[in-house]
N, C-alpha and C positions, 0 to 999 in steps of 0.2 A: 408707209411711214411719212407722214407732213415734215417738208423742210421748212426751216426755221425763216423767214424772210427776213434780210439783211435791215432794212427797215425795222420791222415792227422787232428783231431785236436789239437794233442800237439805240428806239425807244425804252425797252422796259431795260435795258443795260443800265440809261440816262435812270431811269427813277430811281432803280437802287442805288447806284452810285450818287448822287446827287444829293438822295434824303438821306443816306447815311451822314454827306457831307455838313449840312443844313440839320441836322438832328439834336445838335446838342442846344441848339437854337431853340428848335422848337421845344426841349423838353422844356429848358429854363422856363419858355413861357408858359405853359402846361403848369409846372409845378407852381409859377405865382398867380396864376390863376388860382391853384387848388388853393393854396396858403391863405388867399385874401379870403375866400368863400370859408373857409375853415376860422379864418379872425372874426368874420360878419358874422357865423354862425355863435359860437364864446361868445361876440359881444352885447347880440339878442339877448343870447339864454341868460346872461350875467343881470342884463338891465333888466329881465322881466322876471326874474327866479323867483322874486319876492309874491309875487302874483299870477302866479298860476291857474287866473281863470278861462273857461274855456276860451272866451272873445280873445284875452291874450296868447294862447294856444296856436289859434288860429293864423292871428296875424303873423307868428313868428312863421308858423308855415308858410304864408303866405311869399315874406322874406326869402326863404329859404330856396321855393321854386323861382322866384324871380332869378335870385343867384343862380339854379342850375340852370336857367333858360341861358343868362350871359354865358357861363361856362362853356355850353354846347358851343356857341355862335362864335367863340374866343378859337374854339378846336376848329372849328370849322373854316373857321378863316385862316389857322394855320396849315391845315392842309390846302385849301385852296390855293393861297402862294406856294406850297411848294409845286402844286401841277402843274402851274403857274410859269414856274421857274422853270420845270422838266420838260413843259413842252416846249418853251423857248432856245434851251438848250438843245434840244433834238432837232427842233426845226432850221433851226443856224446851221447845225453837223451837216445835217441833210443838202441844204443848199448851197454848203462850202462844197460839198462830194458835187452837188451838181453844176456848178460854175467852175471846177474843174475839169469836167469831165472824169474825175476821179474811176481806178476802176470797180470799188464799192460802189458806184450808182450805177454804174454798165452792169454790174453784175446783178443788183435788185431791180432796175427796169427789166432788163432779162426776166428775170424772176417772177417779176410782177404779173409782166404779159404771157410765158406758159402758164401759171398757175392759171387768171383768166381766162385763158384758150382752154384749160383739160374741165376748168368748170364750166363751161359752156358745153362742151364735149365736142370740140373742133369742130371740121366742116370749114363753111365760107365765112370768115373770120373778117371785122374789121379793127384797126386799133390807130386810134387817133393820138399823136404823140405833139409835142411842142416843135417847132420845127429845127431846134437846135440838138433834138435827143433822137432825129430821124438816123443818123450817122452813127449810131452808138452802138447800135442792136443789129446781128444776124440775123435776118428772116430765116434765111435756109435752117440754120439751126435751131432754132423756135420753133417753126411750122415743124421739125423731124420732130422733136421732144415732145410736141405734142399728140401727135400721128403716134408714136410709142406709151403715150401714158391713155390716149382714150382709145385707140383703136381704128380713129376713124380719117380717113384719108381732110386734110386740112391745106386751105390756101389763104393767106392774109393779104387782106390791101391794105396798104398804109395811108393812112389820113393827116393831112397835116392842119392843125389847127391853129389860126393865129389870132385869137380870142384869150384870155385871162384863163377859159375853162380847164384846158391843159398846161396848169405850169411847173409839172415836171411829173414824172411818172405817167399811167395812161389810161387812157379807157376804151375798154377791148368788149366789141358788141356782134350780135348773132341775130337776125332780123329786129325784133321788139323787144331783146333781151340786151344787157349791159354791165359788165362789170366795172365800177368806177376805181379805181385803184390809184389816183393821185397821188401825192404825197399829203395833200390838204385830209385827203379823204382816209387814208392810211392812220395817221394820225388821232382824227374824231375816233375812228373803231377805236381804239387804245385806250381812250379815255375812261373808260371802266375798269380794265383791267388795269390801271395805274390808281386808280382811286382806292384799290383794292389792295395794292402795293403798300401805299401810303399810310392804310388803314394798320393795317399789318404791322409793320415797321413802327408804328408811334403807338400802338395799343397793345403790343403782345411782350414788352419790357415788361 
């Protein structure tokens, strides 16, 4: 059974809470989108009913998809603020946990770096951490968790990096192989599955 990562569920926690929050927002705009496309569409048909040759036919179509094109781009851009909004808010949570030391991010760094060690399938382990989050994490207990979940006898060296590349969460590698599991990087993965959120929530009313 896959545990849930502290991360990536106080991100999709953040989208539904948040677009719920933000929804009544977006339908407003949604429904005067629809309203105005709906008055453009009447006011075509009104001015041209008299003349219903094809060439005028046409043009009203032509109207018509222009408006749906705005529409698209009007939704579009309401969900993009809100991901917008949702990864901001996540990202903030996140690094309030990690400037405290909080023990939600000892426990998804933990997290972080056994899941990367059992995907790897243990052995000689490296995991390069921020040098503030060296102090956070059990090796002994890591290195067990994951000796029980792959099988295979495991030792980590710990890397300290003091580059940008690690600024919070880690990245845990096996010769040429690597698992990035940042919190930058934790994030980008979600970005679909919160699109998907978003979709949901504002198209399924």
């Amino acid at each position: 059974m896959t545990e849930t990562n502290p991360f990536e569920n106080e991100i999709l926690q953040d989208a539904k809470q948040q677009t719920e929050n933000i929804l009544r927002e977006a339908e407003q705009e949604a429904t005067k989108i629809l309203d105005q496309a709906r008055s453009e569409k009447e006011r075509i048909l009104q001015a041209k009913i008299s003349e219903l040759e094809k060439e005028e036919e046409q043009k009203i179509q032509r109207e018509l998809s222009k408006l749906r094109i705005k529409n698209k781009i009007e939704f579009n851009n309401v969900k993009d603020q809100l991901l917008n909004h949702i990864f901001e808010k996540s990202l903030k949570r996140i690094q309030e946990w990690k400037e405290k030391k909080s023990e939600e991010y000892r426990s998804a760094l933990t997290h972080q770096i056994i899941q990367g060690g059992i995907s790897l399938e243990g052995g000689e382990l490296e995991v390069n951490l921020a040098p503030e989050d060296v102090s956070l994490i059990d090796l002994k207990n890591i290195e067990s968790e994951i000796v029980k979940a792959s099988g295979i006898n495991t030792k980590i060296k710990i890397m300290v990096s003091e580059s940008d590349s690690v600024d919070g969460g880690s990245i845990i590698s096996k010769g040429s192989l690597a698992v990035r599991n940042t919190i930058e990087a934790r994030l980008d993965r979600q970005v679909e599955v919160l699109r998907d959120e978003v979709h949901k929530i504002l198209f399924a009313r």
